[in-house]
N, C-alpha and C positions, 0 to 999 in steps of 0.2 A: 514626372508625376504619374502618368499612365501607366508606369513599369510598378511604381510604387502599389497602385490598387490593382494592378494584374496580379501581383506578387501578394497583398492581403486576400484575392478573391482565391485564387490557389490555396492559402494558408486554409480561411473558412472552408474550401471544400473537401482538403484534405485532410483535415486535424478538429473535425466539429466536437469532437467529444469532448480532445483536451481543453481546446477553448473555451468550451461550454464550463468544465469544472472549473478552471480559472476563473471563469467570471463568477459562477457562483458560490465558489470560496471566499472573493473579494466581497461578494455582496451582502453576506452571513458575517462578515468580519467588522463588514462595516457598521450593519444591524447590531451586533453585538457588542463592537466598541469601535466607535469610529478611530480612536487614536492609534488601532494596533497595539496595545502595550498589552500587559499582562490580563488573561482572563480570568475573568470572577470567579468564583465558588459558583455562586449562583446559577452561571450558566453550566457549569460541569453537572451541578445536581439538578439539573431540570433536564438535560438532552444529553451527558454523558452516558455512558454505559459499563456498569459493573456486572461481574458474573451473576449475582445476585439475580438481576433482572431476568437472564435467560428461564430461569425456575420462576417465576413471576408471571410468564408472559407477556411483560414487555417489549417487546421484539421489534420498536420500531424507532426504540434506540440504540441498535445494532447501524442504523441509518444516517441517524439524526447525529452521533459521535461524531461520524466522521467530518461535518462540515465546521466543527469546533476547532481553532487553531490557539495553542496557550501562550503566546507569547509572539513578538518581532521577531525574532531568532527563526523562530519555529519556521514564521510566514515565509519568511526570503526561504527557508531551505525548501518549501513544499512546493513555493508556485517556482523555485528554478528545475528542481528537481523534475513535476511534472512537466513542464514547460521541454523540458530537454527529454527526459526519458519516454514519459508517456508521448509525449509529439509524435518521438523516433518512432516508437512502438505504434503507435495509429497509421502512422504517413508509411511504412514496411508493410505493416500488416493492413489491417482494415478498421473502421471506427468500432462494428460489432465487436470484434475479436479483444481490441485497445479496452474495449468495456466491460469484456466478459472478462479480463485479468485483472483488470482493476479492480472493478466489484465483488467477485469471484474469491480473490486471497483475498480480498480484506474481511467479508464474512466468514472463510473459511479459517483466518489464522484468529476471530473474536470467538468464531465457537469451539476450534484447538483448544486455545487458553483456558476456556471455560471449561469445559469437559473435560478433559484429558492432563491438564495443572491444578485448576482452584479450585474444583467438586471435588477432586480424589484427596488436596491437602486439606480440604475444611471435613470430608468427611472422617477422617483419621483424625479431628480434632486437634490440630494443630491451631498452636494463636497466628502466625502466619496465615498459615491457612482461611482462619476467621477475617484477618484483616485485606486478605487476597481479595477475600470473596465479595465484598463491601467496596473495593475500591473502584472509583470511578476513572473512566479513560475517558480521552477524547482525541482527536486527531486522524490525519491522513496519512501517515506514514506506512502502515501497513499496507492499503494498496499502493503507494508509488515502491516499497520493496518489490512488491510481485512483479511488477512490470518493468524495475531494473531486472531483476530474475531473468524474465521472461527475454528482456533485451538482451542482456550477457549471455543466454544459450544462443541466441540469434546471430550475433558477431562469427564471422569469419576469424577461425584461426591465423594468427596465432593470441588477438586479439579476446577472442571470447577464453581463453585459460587464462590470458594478462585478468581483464577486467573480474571473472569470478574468482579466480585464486583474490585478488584485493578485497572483492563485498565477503568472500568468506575470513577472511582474517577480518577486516572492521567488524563483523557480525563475533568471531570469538572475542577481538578486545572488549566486545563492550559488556560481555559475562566477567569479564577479569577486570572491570576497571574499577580500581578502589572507589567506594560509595559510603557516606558518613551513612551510619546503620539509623534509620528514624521510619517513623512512619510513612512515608515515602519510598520505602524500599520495597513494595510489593509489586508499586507503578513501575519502576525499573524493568523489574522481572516481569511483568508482564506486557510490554514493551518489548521486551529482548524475545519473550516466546513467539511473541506475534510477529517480528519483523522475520526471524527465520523461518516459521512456518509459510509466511506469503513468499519467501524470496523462493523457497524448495518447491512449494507450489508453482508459481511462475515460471522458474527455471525447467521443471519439469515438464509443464503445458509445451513451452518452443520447442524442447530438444522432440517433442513426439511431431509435435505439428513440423519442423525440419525436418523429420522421416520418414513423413506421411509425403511429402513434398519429392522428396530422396525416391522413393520407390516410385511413384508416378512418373519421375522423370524417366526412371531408370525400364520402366513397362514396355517392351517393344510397340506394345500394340496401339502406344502415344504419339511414336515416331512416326513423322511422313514417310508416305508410301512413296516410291521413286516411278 
């Protein structure tokens, strides 16, 4: 029993952030629908975030999205996901660092989508476009991609080309994966923008921080003197 709370008080010191999100996932899930089953309309249009909002100045539903989870399915894949990746990615690195990726791509890959997809299809007037721009997201996905990202540049060869050669093919299947065409197909595409922008973000943040790391070691002037 003493191994058992030496091994949670470790957990808590090394991994507060992921923890912390876990619990506050479960605790907004619970607020929201105790049963876990599928979420309301209601709460996507009260705290999701459509591009829309960015031109609105909204912007503190860029925040509030993400503690929104739509479904059971969803929950198991987010709290295993963070639970394993993000952990990894805190307990390697640091809780700062585990936070500044997390939050970091998942803003960065909400204002991609917006800017740089759904302003430039709504402004060419596209219906697409119109219904891009209107749709409401919600969920964590986005940041736990970036800090798979950020984990898979981190992995030792030959393991880090196994693991990203994999997230890059599941990130092209799911542009290629047949989808009945409905009004829903904007949520898709903008899902698919955002999860590759946080993973190339991520991915990119380690492999620099792994070369800032790389040259430091490599500095004569770090090496003990004899």
């Amino acid at each position: 029993m003493p191994g058992g709370f030496a091994l949670l008080r470790g957990c808590i010191n090394k991994i507060p952030f992921t923890l912390g999100t876990l619990a506050l996932l479960a605790v907004v899930g619970i607020v929201v629908d105790p049963g876990f089953r599928v979420l309301s309309d209601a709460w996507v249009h009260r705290l999701g975030f459509a591009p829309t909002d960015f031109f609105h100045l909204r912007w503190h539903r860029l925040f509030t999205s993400l503690f929104l989870i739509t479904d059971r399915r969803s929950y198991a894949q987010a709290f295993l996901t963070i639970g394993i990746v993000v952990g990894a990615l805190e307990w390697h690195t640091t809780t700062r660092e585990a936070a500044l990726v997390f939050w970091g791509t998942h803003l960065a890959a909400i204002l991609a989508e917006t800017l740089f997809f759904a302003a430039p299809l709504t402004y060419w007037g596209t219906s697409f476009g119109e219904r891009l721009f209107d749709t409401r997201d919600v969920g964590v996905s986005a940041a736990y991609m970036g800090c798979t990202g950020a984990a898979c540049a981190l992995l030792p060869n030959p393991w880090r080309r196994i693991c990203t050669a994999l997230m890059v093919g599941f990130i092209t299947y799911t542009y290629l994966l047949p989808t009945h065409v409905s009004y829903h197909t904007p949520l898709r595409w903008m899902a698919n923008v955002a999860h590759t922008v946080a993973f190339l973000l991520g991915y990119f943040w380690a492999s620099r921080r792994a070369s800032r790391s790389t040259k430091v070691m490599r500095n004569p002037s770090d090496l003990p003197h004899p």
